[in-house]
C-alpha positions in Angstrom: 74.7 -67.7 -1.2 73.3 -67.8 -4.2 69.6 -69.1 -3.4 69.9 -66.3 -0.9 70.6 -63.6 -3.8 67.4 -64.7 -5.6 64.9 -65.0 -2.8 62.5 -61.9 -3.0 60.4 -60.6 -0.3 56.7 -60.9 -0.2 55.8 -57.3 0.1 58.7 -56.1 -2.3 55.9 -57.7 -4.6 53.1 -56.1 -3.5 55.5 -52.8 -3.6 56.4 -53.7 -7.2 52.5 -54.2 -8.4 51.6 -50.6 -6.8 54.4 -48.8 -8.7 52.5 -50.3 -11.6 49.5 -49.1 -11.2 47.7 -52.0 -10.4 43.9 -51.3 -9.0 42.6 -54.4 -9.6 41.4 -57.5 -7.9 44.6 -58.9 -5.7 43.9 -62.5 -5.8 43.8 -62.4 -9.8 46.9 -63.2 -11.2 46.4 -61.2 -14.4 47.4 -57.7 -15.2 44.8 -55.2 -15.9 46.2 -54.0 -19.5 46.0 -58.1 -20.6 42.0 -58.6 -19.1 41.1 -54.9 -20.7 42.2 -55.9 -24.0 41.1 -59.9 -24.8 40.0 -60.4 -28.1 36.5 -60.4 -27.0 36.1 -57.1 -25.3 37.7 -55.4 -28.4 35.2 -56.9 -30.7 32.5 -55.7 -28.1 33.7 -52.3 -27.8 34.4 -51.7 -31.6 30.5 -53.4 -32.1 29.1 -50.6 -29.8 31.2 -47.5 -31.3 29.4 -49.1 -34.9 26.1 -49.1 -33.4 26.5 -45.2 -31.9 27.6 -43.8 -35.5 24.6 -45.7 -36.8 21.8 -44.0 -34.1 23.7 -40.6 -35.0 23.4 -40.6 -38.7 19.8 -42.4 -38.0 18.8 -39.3 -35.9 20.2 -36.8 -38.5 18.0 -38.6 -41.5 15.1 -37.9 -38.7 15.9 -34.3 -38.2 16.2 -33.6 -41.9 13.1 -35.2 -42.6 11.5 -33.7 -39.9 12.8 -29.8 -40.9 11.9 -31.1 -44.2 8.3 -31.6 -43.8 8.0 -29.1 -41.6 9.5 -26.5 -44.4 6.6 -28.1 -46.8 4.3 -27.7 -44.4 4.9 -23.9 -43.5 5.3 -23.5 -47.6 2.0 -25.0 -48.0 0.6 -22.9 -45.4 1.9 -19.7 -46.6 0.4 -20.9 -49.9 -3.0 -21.2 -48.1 -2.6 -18.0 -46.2 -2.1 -16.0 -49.3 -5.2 -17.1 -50.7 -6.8 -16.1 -47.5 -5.8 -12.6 -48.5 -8.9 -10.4 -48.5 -11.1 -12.7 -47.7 -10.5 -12.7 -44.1 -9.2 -9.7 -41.7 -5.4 -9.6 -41.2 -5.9 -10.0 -37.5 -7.0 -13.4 -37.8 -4.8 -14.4 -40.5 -2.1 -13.0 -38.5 -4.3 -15.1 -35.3 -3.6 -18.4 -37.9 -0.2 -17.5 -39.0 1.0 -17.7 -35.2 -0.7 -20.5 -34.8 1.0 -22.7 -37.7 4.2 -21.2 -36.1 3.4 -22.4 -32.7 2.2 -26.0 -33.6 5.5 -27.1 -35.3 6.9 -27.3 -31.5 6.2 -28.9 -28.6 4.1 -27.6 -25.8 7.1 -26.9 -23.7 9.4 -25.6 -25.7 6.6 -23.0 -27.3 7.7 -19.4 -26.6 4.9 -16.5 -26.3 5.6 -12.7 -27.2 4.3 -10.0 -25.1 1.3 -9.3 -27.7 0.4 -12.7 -28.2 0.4 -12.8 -24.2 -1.9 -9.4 -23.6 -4.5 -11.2 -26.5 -4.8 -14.5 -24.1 -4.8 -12.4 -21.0 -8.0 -10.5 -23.0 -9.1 -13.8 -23.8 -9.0 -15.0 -20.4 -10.9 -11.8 -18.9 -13.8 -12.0 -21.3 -14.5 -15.6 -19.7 -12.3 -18.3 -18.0 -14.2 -21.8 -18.8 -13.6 -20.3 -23.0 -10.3 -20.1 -22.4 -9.5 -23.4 -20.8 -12.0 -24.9 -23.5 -10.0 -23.1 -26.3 -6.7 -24.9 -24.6 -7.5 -27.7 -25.7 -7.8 -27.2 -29.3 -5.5 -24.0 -29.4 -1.9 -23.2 -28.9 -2.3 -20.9 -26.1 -0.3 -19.5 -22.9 -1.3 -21.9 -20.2 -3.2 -20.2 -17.0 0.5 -20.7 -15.1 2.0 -18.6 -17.7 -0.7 -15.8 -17.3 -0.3 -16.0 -13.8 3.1 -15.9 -13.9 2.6 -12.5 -15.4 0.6 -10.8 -13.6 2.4 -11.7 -10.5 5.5 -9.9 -11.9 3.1 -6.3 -11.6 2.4 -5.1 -8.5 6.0 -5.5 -6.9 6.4 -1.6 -6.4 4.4 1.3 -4.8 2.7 3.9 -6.3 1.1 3.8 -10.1 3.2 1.6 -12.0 2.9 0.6 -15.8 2.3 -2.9 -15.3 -0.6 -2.5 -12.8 -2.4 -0.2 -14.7 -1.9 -2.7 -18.0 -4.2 -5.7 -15.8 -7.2 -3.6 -15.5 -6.7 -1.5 -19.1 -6.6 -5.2 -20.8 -10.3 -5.9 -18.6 -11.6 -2.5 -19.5 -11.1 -3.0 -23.8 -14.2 -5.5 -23.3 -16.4 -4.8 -21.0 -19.4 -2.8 -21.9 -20.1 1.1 -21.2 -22.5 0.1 -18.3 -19.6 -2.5 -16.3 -16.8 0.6 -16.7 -18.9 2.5 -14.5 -17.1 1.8 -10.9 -16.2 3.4 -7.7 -12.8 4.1 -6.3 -12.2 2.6 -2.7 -9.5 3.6 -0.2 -8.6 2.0 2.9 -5.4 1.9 5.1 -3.8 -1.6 6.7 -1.4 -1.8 9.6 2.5 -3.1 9.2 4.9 -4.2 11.0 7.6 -1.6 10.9 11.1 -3.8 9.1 13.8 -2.8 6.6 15.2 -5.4 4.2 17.6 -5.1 1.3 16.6 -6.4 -1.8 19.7 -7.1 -3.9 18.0 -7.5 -7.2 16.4 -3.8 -7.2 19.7 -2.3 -5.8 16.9 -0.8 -2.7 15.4 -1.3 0.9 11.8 -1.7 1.5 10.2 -0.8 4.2 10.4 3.1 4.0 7.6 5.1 3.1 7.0 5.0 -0.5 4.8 7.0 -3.0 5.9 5.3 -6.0 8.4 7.1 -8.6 11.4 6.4 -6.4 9.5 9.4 -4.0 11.1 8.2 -0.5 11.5 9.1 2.6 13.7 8.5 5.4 10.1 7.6 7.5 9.6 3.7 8.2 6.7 2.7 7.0 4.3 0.7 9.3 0.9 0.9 7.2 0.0 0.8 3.4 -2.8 2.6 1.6 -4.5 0.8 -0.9 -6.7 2.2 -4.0 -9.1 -0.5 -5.6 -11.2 -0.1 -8.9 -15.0 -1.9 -8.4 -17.6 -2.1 -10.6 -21.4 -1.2 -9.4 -23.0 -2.6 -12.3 -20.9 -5.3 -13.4 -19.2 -7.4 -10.6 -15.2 -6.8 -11.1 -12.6 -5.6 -8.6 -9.2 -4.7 -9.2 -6.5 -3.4 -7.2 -4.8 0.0 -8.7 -1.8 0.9 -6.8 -0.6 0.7 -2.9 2.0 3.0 -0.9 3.8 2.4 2.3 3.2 5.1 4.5 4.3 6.1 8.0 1.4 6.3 10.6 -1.6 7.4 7.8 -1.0 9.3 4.9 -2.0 12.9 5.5 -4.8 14.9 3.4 -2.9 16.8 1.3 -0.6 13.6 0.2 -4.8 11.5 0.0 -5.5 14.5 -2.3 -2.7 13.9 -4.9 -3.2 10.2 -4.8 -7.0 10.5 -5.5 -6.6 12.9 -8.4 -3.9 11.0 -10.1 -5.7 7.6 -9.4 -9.2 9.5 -10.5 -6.5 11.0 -14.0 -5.5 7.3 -14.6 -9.1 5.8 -14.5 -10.5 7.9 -16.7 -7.6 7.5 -18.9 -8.2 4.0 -19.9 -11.8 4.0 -20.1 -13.4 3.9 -16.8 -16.1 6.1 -15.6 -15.6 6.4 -11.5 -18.7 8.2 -9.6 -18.2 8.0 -6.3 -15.1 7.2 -3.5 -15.7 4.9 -1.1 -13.8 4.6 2.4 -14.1 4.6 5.9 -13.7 7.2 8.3 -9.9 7.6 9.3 -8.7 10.6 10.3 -6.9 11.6 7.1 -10.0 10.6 5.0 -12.3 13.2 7.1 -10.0 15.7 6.3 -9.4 15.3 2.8 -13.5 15.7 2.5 -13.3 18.4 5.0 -10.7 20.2 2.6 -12.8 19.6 -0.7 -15.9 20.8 1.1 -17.7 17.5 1.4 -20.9 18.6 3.3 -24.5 16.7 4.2 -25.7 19.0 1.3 -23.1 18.4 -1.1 -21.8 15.4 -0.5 -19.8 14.8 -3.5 -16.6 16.8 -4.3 -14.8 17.8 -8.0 -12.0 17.0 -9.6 -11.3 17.3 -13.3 -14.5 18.8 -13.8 -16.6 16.2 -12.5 -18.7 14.8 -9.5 -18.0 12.2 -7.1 -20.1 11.2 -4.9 -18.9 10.7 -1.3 -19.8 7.5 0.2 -18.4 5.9 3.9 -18.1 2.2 4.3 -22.0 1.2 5.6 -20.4 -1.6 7.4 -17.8 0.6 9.6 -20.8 3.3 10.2 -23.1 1.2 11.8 -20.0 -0.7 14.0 -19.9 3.0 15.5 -23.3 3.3 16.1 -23.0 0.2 18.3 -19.9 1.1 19.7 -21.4 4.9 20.9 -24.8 3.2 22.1 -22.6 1.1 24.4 -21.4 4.0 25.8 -24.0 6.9 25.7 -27.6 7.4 25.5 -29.4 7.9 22.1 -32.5 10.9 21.9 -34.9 11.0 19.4 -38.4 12.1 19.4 -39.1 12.0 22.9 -37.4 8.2 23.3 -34.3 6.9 24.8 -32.5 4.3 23.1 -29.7 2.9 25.7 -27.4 -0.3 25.7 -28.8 -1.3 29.0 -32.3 -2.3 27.5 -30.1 -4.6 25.2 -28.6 -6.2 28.1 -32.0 -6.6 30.0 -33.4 -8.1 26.9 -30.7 -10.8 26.6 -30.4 -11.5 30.5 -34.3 -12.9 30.2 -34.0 -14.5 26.6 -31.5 -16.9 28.3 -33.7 -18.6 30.7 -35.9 -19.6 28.0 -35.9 -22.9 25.9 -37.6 -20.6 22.7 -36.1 -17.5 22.1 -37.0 -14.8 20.4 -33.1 -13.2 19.2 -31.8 -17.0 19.3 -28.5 -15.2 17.3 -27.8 -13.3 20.3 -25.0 -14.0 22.7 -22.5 -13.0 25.1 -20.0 -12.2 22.5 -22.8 -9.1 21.1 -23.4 -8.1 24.2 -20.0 -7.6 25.6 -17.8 -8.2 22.4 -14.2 -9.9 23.3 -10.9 -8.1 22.0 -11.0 -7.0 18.3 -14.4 -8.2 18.8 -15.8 -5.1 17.8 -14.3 -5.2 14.2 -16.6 -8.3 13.2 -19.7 -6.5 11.1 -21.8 -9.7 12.1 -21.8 -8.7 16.2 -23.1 -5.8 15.2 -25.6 -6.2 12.4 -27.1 -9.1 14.7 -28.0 -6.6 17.4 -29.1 -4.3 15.3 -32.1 -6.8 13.6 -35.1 -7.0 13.3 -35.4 -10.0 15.3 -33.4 -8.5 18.4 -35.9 -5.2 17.9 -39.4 -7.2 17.9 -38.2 -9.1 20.7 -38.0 -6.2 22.9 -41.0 -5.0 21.1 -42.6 -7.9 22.6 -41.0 -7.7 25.9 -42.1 -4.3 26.8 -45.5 -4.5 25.5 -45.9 -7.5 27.7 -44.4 -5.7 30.7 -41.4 -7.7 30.7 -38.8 -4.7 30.2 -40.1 -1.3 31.3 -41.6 1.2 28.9 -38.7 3.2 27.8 -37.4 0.2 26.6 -39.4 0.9 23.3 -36.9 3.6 22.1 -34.3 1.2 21.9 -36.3 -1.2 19.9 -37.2 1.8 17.5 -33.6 2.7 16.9 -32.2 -0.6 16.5 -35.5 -1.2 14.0 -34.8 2.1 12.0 -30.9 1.4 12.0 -31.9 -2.1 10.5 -33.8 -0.7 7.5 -31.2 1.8 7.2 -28.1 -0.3 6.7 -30.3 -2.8 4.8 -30.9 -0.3 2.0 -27.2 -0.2 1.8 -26.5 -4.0 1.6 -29.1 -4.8 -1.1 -28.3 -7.7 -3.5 -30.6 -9.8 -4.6 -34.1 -9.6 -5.8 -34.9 -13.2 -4.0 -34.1 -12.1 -0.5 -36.8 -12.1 1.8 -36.6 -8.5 2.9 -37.7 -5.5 1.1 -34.7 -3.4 1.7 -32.3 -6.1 1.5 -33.3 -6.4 -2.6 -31.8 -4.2 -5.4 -33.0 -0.8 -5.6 -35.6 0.5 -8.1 -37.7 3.0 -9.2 -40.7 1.5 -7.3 -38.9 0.3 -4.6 -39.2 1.7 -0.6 -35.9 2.3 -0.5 -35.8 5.9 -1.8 -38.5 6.6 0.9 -36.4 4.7 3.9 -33.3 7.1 2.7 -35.0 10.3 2.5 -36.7 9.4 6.3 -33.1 7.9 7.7 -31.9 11.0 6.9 -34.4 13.1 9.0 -34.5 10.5 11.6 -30.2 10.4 12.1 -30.3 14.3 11.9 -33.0 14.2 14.9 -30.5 12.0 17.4 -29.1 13.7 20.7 -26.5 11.8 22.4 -26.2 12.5 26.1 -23.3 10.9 28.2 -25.1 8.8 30.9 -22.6 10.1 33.2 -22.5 13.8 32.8 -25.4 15.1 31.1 -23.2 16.7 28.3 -24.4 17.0 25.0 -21.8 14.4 22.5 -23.8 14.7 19.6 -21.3 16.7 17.5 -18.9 14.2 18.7 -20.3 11.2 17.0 -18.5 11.7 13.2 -20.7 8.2 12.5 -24.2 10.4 12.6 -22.8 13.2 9.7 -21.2 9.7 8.2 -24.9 8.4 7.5 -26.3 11.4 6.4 -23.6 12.0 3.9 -23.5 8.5 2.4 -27.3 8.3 2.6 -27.4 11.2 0.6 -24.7 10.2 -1.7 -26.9 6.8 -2.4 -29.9 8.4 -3.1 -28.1 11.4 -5.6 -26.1 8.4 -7.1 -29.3 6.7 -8.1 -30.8 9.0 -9.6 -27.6 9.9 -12.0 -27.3 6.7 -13.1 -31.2 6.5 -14.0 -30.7 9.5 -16.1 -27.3 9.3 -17.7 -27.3 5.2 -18.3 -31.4 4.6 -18.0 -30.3 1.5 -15.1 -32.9 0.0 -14.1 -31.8 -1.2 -10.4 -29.0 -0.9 -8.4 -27.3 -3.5 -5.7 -26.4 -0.9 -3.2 -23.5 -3.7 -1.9 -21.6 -3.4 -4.6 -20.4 0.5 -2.7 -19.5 -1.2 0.4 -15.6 -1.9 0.9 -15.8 -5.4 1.5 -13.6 -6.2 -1.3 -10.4 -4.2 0.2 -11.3 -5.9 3.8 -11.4 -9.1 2.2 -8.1 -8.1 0.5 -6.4 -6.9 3.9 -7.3 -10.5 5.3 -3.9 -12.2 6.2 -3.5 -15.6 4.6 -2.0 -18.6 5.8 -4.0 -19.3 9.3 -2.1 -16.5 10.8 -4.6 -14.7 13.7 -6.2 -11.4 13.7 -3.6 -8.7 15.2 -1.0 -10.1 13.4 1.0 -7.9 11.6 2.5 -8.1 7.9 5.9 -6.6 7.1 6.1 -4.1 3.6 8.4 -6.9 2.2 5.8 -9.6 2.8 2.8 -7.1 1.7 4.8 -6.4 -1.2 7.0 -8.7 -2.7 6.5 -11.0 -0.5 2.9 -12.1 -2.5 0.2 -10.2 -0.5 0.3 -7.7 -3.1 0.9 -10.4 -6.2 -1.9 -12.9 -5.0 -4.9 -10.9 -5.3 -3.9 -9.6 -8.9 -3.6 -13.1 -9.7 -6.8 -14.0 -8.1 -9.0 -13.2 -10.4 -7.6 -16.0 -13.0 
């Protein structure tokens, strides 16, 4: 009985060492609290809380050295700086000051005012290589930090501030003759969406003319204003609204004036607009009485001359000569005598228009957009070959007409895509005083204004139709009264007539990213969603 009363249970044990909080290893026959506190492992422990009191009071002798030298270096600095008194401008001592300020911490932890910020952004416009150079030896903003601020910009529509502040910190160096710039315009299809942006308390995707001016109108396109220079090669963009279908005239107008108010405001000397010919653009001209004989208009007491997009004019001349019959002179000029041509150059080996194919002659969907389809018909090369042909007998006589036109069209457009003084045609080098452009104008003038267009069809007369035609003259004219302003108010000496086209807002409309053409952007993408930031930032 009494073995019986002490005999315990093998799990009452096991019960007995969980009340106790035991964790440990179960085949180890010693409690935790005894193998946590051996003689040894006390020593250890009390040997590493030593060692941490000695690091600490090591890294405080550091610190007060360190704030210590520092201090004597700042004093002796300030010493130096007051000697520097009057003997070199305050804005560089001020330049040095920050710099001794900057130095004492590390790159990362350096921290940039908004001034000191603008300066390097200046610094940066006048010529990136100096900047990156200066880098180096200089504590300055790096080129993520100065892209980081001009991404912050251009987030809303309309004339805002901080877009304005990109192109007034450009405009403080350049030199009288690079302010000088035109004002382009062009509209861009979107993709009609609404989307709530938490952080701005709004939703974007209505139309939008900056100022909190909304409307209850979903926006599916955005008109952009860019500032170019003619004589000095800069672009930037200046604002951009969402708009519902196109923005109408009378809107166009108040956008212009304010853009043309703001421009002049911070230094810049706009003298013509450039856009193409949408509906709302013809009618904004119309209404400020743009005409072949005035084709400038006035605001604020000055002229600007009017000039249409060269590339998007002669795309309609193609895309009417497809369609009807060109007069002139006695000669026909007719797509079917393009099509003849090409039909024999492609039995050939050697051809005489070996750019030509069937893509220019029957151009595939949003084919007709592409400038190259149609500045490769209308060449020199694609002209002498039917030239050729018809003085061999090869296409029949009234053939000629339509080399003529597409020869005169090719002199024409090249006098408005000049560039360079090494390319190997006349017209396609910068204007000047003794150049043949000035003649080519004045004689693409009269020859445009001489063109009937007949429908093939129907005999009818379509020649007040054709917007394109009037386009020409008024641009032509715009040119040649543009060159002869500069010449007498800034004494240029040439002029690159590309530098008035508007590939630089095409170029800006391209959508990124591998996405195809017809593809549509939302306002939040073009927007915030970095359309809008990426090309401000593009130019760093």
């Amino acid at each position: 009985m009494q073995d019986e009363e002490l005999a315990v249970p093998a799990d009452s044990c096991e019960t007995t060492g969980e009340r106790e909080g035991d964790t440990g290893d179960k085949s180890s026959q010693t409690t935790p609290n005894l193998s946590q506190n051996t003689p040894r492992k006390k020593m250890l422990r009390n040997l590493l809380q030593r060692k941490r009191r000695e690091i600490s009071t090591l890294k405080s002798l550091q610190c007060a050295n360190l704030i210590s030298g520092t201090k004597s270096k700042l004093d002796n600095a300030n010493t130096a700086f007051q000697l520097l008194k009057g003997i070199i401008s305050q804005s560089f001592l001020d330049f040095l000051q920050k710099q001794v300020t900057l130095s004492v911490n590390r790159k990362n932890g350096r921290r940039y005012d908004n001034a000191f910020k603008a300066w390097a952004l200046t610094l940066y416009h006048i010529s990136g290589k100096a900047y990156r150079f200066l880098e180096k030896l200089l504590s300055l903003p790096s080129k993520s930090t100065l892209k980081k601020l001009v991404s912050r910009l251009a987030s809303n529509s309309g004339f805002t501030e901080k877009s304005i502040f990109v192109l007034k910190q450009r405009v403080q160096v350049m030199s009288e003759s690079a302010k000088i710039c035109t004002l382009i315009m062009d509209e861009m299809s979107l993709k009609s969406h609404l989307f709530y942006d938490i952080s701005s308390d709004s939703i974007i995707g209505f139309e939008s003319f900056g100022e909190g001016k909304t409307s209850n109108l979903v926006a599916n396109s955005a008109l952009v204003l860019m500032a170019r220079g003619i004589l000095s090669n800069w672009k930037q963009p200046v604002a951009f609204f969402t708009v519902n279908e196109a923005c109408n005239s009378e809107k166009l107008k108040d956008i212009v004036d304010e853009a043309l108010l703001q421009l002049e405001l911070i230094g810049l000397k706009v003298v013509a607009l450039v856009s193409d010919q949408g509906s709302n653009f013809l009618k904004f001209y119309e209404t400020m009485r743009v005409t072949e004989d005035k084709p400038y208009l006035e605001m604020h007491g000055k002229q600007y001359f009017t000039i249409f997009d060269p590339p998007h004019l002669l795309k309609s001349i193609r895309n009417n000569l497809m369609r009807y019959k060109f007069l002139f002179d006695g000669k026909t000029a007719t797509w079917s005598d393009i099509k003849a041509f090409f039909k024999k150059e492609q039995t050939l080996a050697i051809r005489t228009a070996p750019k030509l194919t069937h893509r220019h002659i029957s151009p595939p969907p949003f084919g007709k957009m592409k400038v190259k389809l149609a500045t490769q018909v209308f060449s020199h090369s694609v002209s002498a070959g039917i030239y050729t042909y018809t003085t061999l007998g090869g296409l029949h006589a009234d053939a000629i007409g339509t080399a003529q036109l597409l020869a005169k069209f090719d002199k024409i457009f090249d006098c408005c895509n000049s560039l360079s003084f090494k390319d190997g045609k006349i017209c396609r080098r910068p204007l000047t005083a003794s150049s043949p452009h000035l003649k080519e104008i004045e004689e693409g003038i009269e020859f445009i204004k001489s063109i009937k267009v007949i429908d093939s069809g129907t005999g009818e007369d379509r020649t007040s139709q054709l917007k394109c035609l009037k386009g020409w003259c008024i641009t032509l004219k715009s040119i040649y009264d543009l060159w002869h302003k500069l010449q007498r108010e800034h004494q240029i000496s040439f002029l690159c007539t590309r530098q008035l086209i508007q590939d630089p807002l095409e170029n800006f409309f391209f959508v990124p990213s591998g996405n195809r053409v017809g593809i549509l952007i939302t306002p939040l993408q073009f927007s915030l969603g970095g359309h809008i930031k990426n090309y401000f930032t593009q130019t760093f």
